[in-house]
C-alpha positions in Angstrom: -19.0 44.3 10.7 -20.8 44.2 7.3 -18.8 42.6 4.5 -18.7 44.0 1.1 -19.2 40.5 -0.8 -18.9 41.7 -4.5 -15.7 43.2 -6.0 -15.1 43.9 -10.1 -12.0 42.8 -10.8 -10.0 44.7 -13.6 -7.5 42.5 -16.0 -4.1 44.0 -16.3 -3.7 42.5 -19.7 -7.3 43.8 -21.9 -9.0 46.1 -19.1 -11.6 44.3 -19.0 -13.9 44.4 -16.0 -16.6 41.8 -14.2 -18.2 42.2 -11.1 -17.9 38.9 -9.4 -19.2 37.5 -6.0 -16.2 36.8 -3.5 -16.0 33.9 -1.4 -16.0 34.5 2.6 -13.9 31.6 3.8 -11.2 31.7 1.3 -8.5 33.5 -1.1 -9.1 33.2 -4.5 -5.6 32.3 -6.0 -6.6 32.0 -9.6 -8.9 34.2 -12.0 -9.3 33.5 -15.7 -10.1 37.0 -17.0 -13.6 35.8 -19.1 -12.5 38.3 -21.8 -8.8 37.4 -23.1 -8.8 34.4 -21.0 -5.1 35.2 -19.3 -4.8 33.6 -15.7 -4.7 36.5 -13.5 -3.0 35.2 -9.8 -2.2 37.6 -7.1 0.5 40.3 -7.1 3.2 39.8 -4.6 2.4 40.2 -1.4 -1.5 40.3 -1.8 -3.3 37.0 -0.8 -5.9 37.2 -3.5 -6.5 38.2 -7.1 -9.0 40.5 -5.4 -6.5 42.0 -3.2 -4.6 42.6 -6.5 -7.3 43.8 -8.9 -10.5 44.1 -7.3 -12.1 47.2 -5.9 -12.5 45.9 -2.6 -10.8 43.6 -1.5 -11.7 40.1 0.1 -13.8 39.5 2.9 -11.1 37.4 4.9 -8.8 40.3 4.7 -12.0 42.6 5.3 -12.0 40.9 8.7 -8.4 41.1 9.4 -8.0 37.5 9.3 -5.4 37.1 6.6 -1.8 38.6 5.8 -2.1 39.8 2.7 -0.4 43.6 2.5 -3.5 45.6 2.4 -4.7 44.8 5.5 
């Protein structure tokens, strides 16, 4: 399986999109958006903030190794 390591993550708050590497061995709880500098954490249900706002989401869940709703 190849993992899709980069994701851009959109802030709910100013739109505002980056394209940021995702880790492979972990969820990423908490995201300061780098434009209006609101904390983004995950919706309910997801594991990650790029579960919640990411195009792809995280490589944990991209292996079926976490329980976050979109796997």
């Amino acid at each position: 399986m190849t993992l899709i390591l980069h994701s851009t993550l959109t802030c709910p708050h100013c739109q505002f999109q980056a394209q940021e590497l995702m880790p492979t061995d972990c969820c990423l709880w908490f995201y300061p958006c780098p434009n209006c500098k609101q904390m983004l954490t995950p919706k309910a249900g997801d594991c990650c903030v790029f579960c919640s706002y990411g195009t792809v989401c995280c490589p944990p869940v991209q292996q079926g190794l976490c329980g976050c709703s979109k796997n």
